[in-house]
N, C-alpha and C positions, 0 to 999 in steps of 0.2 A: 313699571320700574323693574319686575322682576324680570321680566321678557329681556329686557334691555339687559341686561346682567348675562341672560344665559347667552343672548348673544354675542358678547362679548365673548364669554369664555368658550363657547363654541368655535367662535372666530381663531381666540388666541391658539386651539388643541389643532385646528383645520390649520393654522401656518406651521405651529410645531409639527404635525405629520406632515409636510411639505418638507419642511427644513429635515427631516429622516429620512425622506425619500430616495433625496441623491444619495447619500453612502449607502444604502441599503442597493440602490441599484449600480452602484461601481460595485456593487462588492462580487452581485451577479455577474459581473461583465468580466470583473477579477478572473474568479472561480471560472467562469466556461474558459476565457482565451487561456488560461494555465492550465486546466486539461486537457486544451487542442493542442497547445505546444508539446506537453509532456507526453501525449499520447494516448489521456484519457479517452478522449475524441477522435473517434479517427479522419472524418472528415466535416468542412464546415463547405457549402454550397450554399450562393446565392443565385436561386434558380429564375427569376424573373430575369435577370440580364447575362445568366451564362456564367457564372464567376466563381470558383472555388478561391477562397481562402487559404492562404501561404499561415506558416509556421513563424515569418518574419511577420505579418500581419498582426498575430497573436502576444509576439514577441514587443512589440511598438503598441496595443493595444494594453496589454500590459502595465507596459512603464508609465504609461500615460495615465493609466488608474491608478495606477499607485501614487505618481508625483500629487496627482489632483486629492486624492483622499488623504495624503500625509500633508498638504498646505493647505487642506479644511480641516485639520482634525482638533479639538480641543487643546490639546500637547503642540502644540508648531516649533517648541525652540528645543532643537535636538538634546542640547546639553539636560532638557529636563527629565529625561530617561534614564534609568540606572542604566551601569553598564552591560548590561548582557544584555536588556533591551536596546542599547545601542547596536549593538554585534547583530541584532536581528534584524534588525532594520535596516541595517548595511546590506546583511549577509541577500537580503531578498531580492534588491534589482542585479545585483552581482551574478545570481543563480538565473535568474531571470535571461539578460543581457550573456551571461558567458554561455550557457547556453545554446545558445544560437549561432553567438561567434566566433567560442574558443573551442577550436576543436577537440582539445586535450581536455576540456572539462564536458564534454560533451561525450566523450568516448569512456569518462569516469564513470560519468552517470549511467551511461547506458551499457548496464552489463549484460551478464547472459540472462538475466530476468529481468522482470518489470518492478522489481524494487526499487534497483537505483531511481528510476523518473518519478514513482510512488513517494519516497523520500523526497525528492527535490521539489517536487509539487506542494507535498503538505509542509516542507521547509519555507516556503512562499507563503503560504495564506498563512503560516504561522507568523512570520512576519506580516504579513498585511494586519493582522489583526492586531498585532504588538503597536503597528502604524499608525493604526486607526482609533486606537482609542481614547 
């Protein structure tokens, strides 16, 4: 009986770490594609077929984490966020997405140092993490 017991609860901690696994591993995939945009990373090469990785890759890899970790996350109905958790969570695909495509926000960010992207970077995962929890 008590075999039976622990394996139950063995069981139930082995699907609970399963069920952490994906957010923990969007979060990884977060954090690299947001460094490779922002410039953390200078390059991403997939060398078995020849292939470097674009900025718009990172960019589209990105939003795709984020949409999927904010419609798994605990929180899903926006309105349940205070407001400046709101702003953050806005603010994250907007930085994300203009980025890439608004050149006037992209020319903001990118000053004569590596601040601005440094900023815009940790402005993301600081939303992702507001997102995610």
């Amino acid at each position: 009986m008590a075999s039976s017991y622990s394996n139950s609860m063995g069981d139930a901690l082995s699907d609970y770490t399963h069920l952490r696994t994906l957010p923990a591993l969007l979060s990884v995939v977060f954090i690299l594609a947001g460094l490779y945009q922002f410039g953390g990373i200078s390059e991403v090469m997939l060398t078995w077929i020849d292939y470097t990785l674009t900025a718009e890759h990172a960019t589209f890899i990105s939003l795709a984490a984020y949409a999927i970790a904010f419609a798994s996350s605990e929180t899903k109905q926006f309105d349940s966020y205070e407001q400046w958790e709101q702003v953050a969570i806005a603010l994250g695909p907007v930085i994300i997405a203009g980025y890439q495509y608004v050149p006037q926000l992209a020319d903001l960010i990118n000053t004569s140092s590596n601040l601005g992207p440094i900023v815009a970077f940790l402005a993301t995962v600081v939303a992702w993490g507001v997102a995610v929890r």
